[in-house]
PDB file with SEQRES, HELIX, SHEET and CRYST1 records, atoms N, CA, C and O in Angstrom:
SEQRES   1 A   75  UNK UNK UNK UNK UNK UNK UNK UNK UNK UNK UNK UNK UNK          
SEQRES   2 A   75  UNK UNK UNK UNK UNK UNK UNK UNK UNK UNK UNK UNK UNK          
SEQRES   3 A   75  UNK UNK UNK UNK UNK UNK UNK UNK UNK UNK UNK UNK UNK          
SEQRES   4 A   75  UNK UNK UNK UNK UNK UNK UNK UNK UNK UNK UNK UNK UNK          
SEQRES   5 A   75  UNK UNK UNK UNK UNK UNK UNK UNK UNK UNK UNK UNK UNK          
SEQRES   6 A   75  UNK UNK UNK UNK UNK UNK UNK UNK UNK UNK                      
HELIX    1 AA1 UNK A   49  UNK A   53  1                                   5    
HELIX    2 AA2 UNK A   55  UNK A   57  5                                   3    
SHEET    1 AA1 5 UNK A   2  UNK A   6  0                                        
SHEET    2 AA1 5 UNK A  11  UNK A  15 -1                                        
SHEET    3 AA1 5 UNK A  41  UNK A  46 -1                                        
SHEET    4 AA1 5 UNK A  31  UNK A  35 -1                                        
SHEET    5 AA1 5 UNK A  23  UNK A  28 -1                                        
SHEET    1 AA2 2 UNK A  66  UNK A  67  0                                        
SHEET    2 AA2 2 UNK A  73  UNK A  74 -1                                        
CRYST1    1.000    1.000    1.000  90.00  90.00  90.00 P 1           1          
ATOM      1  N   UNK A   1     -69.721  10.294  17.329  1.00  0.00           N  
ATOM      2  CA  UNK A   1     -69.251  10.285  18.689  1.00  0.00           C  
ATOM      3  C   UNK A   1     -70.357  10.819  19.586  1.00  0.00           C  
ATOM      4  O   UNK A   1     -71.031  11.798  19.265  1.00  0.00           O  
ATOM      5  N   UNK A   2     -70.511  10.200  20.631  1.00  0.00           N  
ATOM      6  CA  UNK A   2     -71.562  10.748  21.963  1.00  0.00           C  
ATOM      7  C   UNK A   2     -70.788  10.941  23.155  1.00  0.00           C  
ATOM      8  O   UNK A   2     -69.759  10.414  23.577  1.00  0.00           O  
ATOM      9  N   UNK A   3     -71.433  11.697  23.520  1.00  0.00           N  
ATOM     10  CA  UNK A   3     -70.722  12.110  25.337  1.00  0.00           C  
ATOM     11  C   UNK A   3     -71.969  12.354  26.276  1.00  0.00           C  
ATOM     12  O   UNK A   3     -72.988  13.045  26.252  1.00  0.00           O  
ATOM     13  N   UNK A   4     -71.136  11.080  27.441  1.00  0.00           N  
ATOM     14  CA  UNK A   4     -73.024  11.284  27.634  1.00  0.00           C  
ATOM     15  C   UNK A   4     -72.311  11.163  29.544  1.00  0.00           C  
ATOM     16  O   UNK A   4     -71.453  10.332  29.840  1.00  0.00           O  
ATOM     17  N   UNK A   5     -72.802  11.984  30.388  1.00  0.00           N  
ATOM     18  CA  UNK A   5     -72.793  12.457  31.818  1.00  0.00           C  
ATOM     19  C   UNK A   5     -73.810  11.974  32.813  1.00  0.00           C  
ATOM     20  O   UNK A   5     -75.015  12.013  33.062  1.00  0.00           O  
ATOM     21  N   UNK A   6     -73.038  11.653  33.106  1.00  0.00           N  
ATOM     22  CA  UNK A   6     -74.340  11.145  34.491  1.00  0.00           C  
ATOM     23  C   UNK A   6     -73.613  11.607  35.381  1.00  0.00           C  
ATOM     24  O   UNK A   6     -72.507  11.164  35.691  1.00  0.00           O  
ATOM     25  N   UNK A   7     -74.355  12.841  36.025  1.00  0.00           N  
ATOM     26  CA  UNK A   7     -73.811  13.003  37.517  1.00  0.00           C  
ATOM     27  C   UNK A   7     -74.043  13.161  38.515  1.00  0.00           C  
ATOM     28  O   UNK A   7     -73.704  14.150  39.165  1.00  0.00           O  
ATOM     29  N   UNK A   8     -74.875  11.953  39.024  1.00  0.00           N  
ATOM     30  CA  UNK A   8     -74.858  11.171  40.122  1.00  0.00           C  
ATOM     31  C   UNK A   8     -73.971  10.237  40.383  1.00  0.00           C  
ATOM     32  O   UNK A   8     -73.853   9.656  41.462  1.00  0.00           O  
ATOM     33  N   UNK A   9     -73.284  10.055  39.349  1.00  0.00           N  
ATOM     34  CA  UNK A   9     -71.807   9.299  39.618  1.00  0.00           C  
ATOM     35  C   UNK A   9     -70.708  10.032  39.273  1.00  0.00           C  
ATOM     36  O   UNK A   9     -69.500   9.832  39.403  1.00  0.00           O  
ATOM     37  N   UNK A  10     -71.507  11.124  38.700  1.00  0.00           N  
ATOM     38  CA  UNK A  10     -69.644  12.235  38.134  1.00  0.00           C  
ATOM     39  C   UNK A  10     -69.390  11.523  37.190  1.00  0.00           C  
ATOM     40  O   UNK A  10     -68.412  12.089  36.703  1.00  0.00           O  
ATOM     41  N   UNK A  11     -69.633  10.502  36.475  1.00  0.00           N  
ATOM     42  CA  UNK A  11     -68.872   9.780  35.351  1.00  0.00           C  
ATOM     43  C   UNK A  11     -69.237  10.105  33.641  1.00  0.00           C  
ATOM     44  O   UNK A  11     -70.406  10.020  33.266  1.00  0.00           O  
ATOM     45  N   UNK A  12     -68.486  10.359  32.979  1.00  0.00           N  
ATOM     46  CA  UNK A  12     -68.439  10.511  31.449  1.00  0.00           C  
ATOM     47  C   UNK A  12     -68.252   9.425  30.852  1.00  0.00           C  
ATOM     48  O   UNK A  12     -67.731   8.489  31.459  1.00  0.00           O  
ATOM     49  N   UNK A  13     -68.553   9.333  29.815  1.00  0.00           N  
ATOM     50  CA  UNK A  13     -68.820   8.216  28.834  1.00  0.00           C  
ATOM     51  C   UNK A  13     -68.766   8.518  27.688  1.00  0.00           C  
ATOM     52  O   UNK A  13     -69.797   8.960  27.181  1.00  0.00           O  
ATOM     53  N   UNK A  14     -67.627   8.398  26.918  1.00  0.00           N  
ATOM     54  CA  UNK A  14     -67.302   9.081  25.643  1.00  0.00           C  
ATOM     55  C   UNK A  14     -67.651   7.718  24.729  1.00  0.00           C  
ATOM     56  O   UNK A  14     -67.050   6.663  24.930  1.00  0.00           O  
ATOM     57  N   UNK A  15     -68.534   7.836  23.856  1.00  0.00           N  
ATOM     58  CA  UNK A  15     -68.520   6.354  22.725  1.00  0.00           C  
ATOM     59  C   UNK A  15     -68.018   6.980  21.394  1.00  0.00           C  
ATOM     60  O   UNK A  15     -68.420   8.096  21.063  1.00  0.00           O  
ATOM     61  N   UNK A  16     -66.994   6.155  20.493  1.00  0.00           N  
ATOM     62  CA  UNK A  16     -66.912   6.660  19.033  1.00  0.00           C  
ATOM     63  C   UNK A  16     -67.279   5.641  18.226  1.00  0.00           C  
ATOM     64  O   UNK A  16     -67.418   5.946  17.042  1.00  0.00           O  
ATOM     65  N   UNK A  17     -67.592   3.844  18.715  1.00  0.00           N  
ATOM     66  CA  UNK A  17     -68.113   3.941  17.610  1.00  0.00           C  
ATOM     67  C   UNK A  17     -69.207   3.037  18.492  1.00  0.00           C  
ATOM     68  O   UNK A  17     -69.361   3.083  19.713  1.00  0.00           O  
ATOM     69  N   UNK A  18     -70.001   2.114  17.434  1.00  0.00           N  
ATOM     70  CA  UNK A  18     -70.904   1.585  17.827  1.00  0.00           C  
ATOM     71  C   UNK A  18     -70.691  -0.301  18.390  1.00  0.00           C  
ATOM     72  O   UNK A  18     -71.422  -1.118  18.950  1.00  0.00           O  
ATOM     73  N   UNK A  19     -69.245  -0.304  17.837  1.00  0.00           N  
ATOM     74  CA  UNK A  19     -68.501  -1.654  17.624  1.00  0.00           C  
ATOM     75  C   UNK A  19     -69.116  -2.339  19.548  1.00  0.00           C  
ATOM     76  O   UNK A  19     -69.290  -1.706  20.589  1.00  0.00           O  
ATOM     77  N   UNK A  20     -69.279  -3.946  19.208  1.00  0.00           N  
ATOM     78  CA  UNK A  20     -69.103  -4.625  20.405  1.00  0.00           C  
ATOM     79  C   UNK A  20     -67.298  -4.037  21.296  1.00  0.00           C  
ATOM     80  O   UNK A  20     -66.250  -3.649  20.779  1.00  0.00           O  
ATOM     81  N   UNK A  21     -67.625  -4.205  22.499  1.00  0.00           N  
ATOM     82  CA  UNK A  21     -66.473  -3.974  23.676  1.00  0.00           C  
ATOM     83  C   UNK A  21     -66.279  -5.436  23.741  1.00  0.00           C  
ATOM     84  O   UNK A  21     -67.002  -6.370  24.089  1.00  0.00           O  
ATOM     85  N   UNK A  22     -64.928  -5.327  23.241  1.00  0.00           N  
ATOM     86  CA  UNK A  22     -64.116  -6.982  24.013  1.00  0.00           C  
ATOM     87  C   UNK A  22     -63.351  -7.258  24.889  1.00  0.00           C  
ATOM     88  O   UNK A  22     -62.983  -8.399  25.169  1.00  0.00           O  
ATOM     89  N   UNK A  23     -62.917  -5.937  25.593  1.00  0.00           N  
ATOM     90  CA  UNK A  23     -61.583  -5.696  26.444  1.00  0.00           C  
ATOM     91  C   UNK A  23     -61.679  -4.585  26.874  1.00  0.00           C  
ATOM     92  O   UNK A  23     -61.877  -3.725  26.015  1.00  0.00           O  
ATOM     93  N   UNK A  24     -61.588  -4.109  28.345  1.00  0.00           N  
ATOM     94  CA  UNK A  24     -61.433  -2.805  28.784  1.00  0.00           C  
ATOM     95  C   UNK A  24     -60.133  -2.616  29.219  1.00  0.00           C  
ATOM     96  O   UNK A  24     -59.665  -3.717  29.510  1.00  0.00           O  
ATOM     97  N   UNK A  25     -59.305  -1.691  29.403  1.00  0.00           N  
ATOM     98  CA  UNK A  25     -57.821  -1.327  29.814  1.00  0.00           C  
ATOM     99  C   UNK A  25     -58.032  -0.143  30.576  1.00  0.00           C  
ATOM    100  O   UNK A  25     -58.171   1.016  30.187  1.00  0.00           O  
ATOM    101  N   UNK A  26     -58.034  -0.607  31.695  1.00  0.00           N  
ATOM    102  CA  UNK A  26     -57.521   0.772  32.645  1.00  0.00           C  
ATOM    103  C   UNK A  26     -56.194   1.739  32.552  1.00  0.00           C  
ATOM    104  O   UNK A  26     -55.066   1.712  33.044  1.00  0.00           O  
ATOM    105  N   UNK A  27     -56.931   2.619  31.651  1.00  0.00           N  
ATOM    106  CA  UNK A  27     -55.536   3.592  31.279  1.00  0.00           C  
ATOM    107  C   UNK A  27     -54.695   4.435  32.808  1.00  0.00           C  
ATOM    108  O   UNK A  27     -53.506   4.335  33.111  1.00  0.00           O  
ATOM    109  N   UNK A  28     -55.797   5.246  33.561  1.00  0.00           N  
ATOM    110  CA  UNK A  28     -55.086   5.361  34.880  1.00  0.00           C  
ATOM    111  C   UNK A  28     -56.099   5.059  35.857  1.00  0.00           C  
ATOM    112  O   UNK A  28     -57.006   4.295  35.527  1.00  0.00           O  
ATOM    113  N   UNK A  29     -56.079   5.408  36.677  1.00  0.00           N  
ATOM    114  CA  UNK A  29     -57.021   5.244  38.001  1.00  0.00           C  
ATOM    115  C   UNK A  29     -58.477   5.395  38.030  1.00  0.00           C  
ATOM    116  O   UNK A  29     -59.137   5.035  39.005  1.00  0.00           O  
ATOM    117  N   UNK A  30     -59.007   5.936  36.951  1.00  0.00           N  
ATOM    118  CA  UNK A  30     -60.330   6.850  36.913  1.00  0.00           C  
ATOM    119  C   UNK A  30     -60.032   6.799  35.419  1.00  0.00           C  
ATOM    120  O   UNK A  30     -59.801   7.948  35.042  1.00  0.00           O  
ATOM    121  N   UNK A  31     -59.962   6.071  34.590  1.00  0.00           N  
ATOM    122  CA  UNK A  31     -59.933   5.909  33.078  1.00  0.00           C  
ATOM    123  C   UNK A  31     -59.907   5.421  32.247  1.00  0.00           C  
ATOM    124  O   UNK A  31     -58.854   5.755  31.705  1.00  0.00           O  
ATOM    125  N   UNK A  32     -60.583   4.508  31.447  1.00  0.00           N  
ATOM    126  CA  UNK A  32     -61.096   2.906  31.232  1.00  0.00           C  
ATOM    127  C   UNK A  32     -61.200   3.276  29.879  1.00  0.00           C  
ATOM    128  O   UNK A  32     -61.756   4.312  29.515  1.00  0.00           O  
ATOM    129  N   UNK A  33     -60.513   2.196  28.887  1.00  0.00           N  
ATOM    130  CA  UNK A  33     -60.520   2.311  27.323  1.00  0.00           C  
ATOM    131  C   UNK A  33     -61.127   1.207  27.061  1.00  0.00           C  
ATOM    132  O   UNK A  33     -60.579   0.184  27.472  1.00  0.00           O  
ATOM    133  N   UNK A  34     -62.493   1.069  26.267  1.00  0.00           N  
ATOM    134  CA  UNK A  34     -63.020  -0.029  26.128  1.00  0.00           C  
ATOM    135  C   UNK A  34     -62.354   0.021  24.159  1.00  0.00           C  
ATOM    136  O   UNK A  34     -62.344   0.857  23.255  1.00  0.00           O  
ATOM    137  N   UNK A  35     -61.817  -1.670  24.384  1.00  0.00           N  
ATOM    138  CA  UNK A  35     -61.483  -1.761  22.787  1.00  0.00           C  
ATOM    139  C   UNK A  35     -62.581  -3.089  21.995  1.00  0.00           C  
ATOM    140  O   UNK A  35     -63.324  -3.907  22.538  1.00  0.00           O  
ATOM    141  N   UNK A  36     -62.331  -2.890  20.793  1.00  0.00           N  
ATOM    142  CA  UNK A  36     -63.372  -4.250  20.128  1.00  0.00           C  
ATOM    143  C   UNK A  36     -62.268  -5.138  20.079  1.00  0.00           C  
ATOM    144  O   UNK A  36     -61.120  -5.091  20.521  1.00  0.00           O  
ATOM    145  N   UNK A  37     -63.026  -6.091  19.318  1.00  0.00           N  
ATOM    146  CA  UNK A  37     -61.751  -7.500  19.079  1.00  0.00           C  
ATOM    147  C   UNK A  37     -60.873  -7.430  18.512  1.00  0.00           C  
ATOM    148  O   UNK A  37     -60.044  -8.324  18.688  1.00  0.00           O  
ATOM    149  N   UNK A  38     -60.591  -6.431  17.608  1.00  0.00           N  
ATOM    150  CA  UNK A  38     -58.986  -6.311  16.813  1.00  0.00           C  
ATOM    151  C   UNK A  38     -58.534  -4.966  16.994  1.00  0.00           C  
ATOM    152  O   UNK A  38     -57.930  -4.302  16.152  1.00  0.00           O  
ATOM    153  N   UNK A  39     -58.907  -4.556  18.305  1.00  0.00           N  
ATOM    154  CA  UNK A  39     -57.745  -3.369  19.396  1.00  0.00           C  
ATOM    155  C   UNK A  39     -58.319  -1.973  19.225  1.00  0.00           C  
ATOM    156  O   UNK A  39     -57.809  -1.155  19.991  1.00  0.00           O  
ATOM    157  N   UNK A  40     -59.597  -1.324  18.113  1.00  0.00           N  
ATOM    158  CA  UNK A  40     -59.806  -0.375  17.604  1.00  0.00           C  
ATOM    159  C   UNK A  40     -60.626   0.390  19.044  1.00  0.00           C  
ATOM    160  O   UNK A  40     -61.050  -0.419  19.869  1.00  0.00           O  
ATOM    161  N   UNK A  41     -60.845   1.859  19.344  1.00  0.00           N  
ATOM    162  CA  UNK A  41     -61.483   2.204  20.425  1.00  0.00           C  
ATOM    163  C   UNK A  41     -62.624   2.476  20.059  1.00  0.00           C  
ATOM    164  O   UNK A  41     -63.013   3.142  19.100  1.00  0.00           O  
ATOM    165  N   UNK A  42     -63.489   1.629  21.316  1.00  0.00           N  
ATOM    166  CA  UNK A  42     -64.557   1.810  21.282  1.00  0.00           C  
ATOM    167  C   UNK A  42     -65.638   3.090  21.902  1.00  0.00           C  
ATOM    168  O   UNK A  42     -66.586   3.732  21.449  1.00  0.00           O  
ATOM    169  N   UNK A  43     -64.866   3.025  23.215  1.00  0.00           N  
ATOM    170  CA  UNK A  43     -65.305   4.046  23.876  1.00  0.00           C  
ATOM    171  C   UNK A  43     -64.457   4.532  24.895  1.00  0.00           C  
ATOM    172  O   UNK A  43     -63.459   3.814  24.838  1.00  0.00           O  
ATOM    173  N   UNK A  44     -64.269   5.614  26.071  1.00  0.00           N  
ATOM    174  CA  UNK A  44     -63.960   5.579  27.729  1.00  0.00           C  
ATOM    175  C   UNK A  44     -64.423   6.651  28.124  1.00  0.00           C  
ATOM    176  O   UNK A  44     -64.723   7.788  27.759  1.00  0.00           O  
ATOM    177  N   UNK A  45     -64.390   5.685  29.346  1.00  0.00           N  
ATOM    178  CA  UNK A  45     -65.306   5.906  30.788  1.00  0.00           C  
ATOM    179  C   UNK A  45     -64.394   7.171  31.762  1.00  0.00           C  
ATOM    180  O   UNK A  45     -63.171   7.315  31.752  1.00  0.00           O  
ATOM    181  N   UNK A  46     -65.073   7.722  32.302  1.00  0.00           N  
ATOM    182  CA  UNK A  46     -63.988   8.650  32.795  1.00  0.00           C  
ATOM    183  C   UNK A  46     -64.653   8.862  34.432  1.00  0.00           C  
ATOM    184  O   UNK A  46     -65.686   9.436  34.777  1.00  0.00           O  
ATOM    185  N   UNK A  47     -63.922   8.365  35.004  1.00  0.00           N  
ATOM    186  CA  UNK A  47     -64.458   8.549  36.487  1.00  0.00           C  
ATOM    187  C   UNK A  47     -64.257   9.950  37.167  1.00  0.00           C  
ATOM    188  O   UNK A  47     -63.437  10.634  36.555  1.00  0.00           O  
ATOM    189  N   UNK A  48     -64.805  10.558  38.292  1.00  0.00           N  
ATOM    190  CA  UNK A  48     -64.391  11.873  38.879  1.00  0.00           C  
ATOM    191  C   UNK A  48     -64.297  13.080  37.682  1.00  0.00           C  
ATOM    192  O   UNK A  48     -63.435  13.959  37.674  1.00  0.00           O  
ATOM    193  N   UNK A  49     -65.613  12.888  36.455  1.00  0.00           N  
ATOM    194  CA  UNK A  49     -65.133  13.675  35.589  1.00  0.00           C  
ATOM    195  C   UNK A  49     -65.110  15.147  35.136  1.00  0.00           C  
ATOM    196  O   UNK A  49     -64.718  15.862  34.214  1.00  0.00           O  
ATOM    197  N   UNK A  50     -65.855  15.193  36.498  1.00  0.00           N  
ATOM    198  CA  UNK A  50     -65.569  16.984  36.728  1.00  0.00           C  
ATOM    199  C   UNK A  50     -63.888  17.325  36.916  1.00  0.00           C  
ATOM    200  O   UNK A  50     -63.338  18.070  36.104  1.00  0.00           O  
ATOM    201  N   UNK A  51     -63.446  16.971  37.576  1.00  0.00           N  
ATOM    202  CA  UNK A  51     -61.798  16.991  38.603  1.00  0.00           C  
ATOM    203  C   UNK A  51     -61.221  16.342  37.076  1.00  0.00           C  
ATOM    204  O   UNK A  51     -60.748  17.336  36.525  1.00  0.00           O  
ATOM    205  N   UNK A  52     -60.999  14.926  35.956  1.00  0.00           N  
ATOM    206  CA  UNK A  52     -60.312  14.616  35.536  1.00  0.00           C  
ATOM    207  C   UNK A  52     -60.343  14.978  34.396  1.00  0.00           C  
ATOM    208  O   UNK A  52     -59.393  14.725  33.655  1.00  0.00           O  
ATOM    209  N   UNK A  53     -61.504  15.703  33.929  1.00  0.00           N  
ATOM    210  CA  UNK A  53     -61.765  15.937  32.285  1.00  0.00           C  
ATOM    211  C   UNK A  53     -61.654  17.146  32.330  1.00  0.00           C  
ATOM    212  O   UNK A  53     -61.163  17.575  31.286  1.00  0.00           O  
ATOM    213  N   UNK A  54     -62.051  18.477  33.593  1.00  0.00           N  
ATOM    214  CA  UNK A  54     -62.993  19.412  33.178  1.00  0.00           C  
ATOM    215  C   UNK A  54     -64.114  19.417  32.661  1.00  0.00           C  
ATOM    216  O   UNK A  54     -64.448  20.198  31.770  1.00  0.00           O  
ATOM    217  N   UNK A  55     -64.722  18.678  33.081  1.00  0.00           N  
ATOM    218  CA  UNK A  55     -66.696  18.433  32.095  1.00  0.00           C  
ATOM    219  C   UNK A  55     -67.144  19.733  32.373  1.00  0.00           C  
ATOM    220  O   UNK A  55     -67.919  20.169  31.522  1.00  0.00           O  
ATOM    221  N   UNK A  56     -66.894  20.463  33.287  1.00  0.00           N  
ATOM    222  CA  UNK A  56     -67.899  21.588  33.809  1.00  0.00           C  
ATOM    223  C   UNK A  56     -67.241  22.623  32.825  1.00  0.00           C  
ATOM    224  O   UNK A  56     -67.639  23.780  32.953  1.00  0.00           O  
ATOM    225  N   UNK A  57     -66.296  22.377  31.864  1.00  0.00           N  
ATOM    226  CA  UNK A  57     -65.516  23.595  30.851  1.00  0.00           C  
ATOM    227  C   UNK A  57     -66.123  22.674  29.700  1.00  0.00           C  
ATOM    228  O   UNK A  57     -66.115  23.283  28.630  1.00  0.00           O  
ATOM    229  N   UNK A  58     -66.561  21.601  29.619  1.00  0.00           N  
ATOM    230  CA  UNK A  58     -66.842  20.984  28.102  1.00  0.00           C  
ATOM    231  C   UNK A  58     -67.385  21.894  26.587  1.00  0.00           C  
ATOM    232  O   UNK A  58     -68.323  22.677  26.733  1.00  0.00           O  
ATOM    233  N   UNK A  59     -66.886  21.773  25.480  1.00  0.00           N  
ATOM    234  CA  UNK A  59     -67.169  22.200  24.941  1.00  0.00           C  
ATOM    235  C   UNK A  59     -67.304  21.649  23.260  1.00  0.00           C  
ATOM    236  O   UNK A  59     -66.418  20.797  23.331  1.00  0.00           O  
ATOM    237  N   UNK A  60     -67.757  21.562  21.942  1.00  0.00           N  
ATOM    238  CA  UNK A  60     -67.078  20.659  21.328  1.00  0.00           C  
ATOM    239  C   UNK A  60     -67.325  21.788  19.565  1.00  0.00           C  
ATOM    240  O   UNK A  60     -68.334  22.300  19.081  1.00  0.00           O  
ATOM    241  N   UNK A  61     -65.866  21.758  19.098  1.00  0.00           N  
ATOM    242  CA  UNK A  61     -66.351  22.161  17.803  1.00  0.00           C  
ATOM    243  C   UNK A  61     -65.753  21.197  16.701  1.00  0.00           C  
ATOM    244  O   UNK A  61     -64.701  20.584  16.876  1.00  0.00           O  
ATOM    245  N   UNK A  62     -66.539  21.115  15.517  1.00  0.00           N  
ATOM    246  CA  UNK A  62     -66.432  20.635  14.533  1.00  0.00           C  
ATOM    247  C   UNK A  62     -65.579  21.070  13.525  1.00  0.00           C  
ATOM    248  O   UNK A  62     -65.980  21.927  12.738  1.00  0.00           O  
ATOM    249  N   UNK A  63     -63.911  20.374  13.393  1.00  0.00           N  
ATOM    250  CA  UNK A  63     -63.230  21.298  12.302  1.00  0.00           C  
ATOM    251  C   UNK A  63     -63.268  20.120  11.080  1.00  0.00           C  
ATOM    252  O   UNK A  63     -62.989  18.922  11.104  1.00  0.00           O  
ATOM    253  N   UNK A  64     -63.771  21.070   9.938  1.00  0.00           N  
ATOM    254  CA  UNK A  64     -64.090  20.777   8.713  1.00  0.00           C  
ATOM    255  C   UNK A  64     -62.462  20.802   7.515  1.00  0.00           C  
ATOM    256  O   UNK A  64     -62.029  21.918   7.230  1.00  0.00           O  
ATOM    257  N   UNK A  65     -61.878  19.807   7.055  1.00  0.00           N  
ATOM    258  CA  UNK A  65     -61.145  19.798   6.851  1.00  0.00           C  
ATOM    259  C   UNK A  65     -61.314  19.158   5.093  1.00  0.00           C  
ATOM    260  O   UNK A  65     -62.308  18.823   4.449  1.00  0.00           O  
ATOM    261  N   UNK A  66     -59.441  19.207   4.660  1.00  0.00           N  
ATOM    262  CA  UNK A  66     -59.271  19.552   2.884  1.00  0.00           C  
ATOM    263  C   UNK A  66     -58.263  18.249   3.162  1.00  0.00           C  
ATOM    264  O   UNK A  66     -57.506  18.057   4.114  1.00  0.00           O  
ATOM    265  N   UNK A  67     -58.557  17.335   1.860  1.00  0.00           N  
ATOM    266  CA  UNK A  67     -57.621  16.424   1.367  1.00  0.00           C  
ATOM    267  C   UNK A  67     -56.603  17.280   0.530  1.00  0.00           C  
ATOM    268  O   UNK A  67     -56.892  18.192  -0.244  1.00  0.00           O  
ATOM    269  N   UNK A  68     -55.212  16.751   0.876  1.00  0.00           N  
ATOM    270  CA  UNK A  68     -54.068  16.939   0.189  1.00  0.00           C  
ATOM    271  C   UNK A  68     -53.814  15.976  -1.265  1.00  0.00           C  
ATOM    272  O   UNK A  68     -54.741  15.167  -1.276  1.00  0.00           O  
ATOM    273  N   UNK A  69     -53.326  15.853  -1.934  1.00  0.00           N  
ATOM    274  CA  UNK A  69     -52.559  14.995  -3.471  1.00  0.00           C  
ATOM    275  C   UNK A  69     -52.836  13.720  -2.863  1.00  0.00           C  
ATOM    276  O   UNK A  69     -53.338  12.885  -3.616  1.00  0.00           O  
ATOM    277  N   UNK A  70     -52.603  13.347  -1.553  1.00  0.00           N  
ATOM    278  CA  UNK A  70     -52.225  11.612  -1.382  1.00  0.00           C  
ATOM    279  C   UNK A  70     -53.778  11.782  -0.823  1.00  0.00           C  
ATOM    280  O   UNK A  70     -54.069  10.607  -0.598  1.00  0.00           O  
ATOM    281  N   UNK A  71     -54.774  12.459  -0.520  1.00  0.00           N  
ATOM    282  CA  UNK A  71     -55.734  11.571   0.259  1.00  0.00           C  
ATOM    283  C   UNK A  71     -56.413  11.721   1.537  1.00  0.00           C  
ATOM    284  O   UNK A  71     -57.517  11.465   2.017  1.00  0.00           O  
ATOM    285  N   UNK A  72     -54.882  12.441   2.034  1.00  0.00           N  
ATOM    286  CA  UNK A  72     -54.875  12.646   3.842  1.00  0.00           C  
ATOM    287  C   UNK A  72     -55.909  13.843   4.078  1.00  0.00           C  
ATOM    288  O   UNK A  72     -56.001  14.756   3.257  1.00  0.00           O  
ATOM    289  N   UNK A  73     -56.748  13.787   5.340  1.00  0.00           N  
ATOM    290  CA  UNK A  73     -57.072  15.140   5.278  1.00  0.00           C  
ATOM    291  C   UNK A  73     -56.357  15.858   6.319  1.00  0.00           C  
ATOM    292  O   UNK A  73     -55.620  15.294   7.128  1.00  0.00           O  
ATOM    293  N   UNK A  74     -56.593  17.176   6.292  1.00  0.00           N  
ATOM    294  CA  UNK A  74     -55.614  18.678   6.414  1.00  0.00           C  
ATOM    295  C   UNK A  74     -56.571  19.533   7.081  1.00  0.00           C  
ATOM    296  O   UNK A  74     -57.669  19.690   6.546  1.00  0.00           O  
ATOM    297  N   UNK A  75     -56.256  20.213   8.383  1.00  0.00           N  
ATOM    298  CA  UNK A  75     -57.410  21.009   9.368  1.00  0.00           C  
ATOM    299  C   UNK A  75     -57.293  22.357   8.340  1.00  0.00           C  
ATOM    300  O   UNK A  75     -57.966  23.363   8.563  1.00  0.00           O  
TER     301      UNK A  75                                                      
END                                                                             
């Protein structure tokens, strides 16, 4: 995952994967879900993202997690 700021536009840009964008969906007003061709997320755009994210509180930690009997993993 990348998070990448430009703010000269205030805008965030969250990518998770590397997949082509086939479709964007404006989730609300200032919030854009880019998906690939069979619906998976690709990335979103976050407009005004000081005011809609908190970017200026951003922070990010890594929780390292345990598979259970079936597989799943467990924080």
């Amino acid at each position: 995952m990348k998070v990448k700021y430009f703010p000269d536009t205030d805008t965030a840009l969250v990518e998770f994967t590397g997949n082509e964008v086939a479709e964007t969906k404006e989730i609300s007003e200032n919030i854009y879900a880019d998906l690939d061709d069979v619906g998976n997320l690709v990335s979103m755009t976050i407009e005004h993202a000081r005011k809609n994210a908190g970017l200026h509180e951003f922070s990010f930690q890594e929780v390292v997690g345990t598979r259970d009997r079936n597989g799943r993993t467990t924080a």
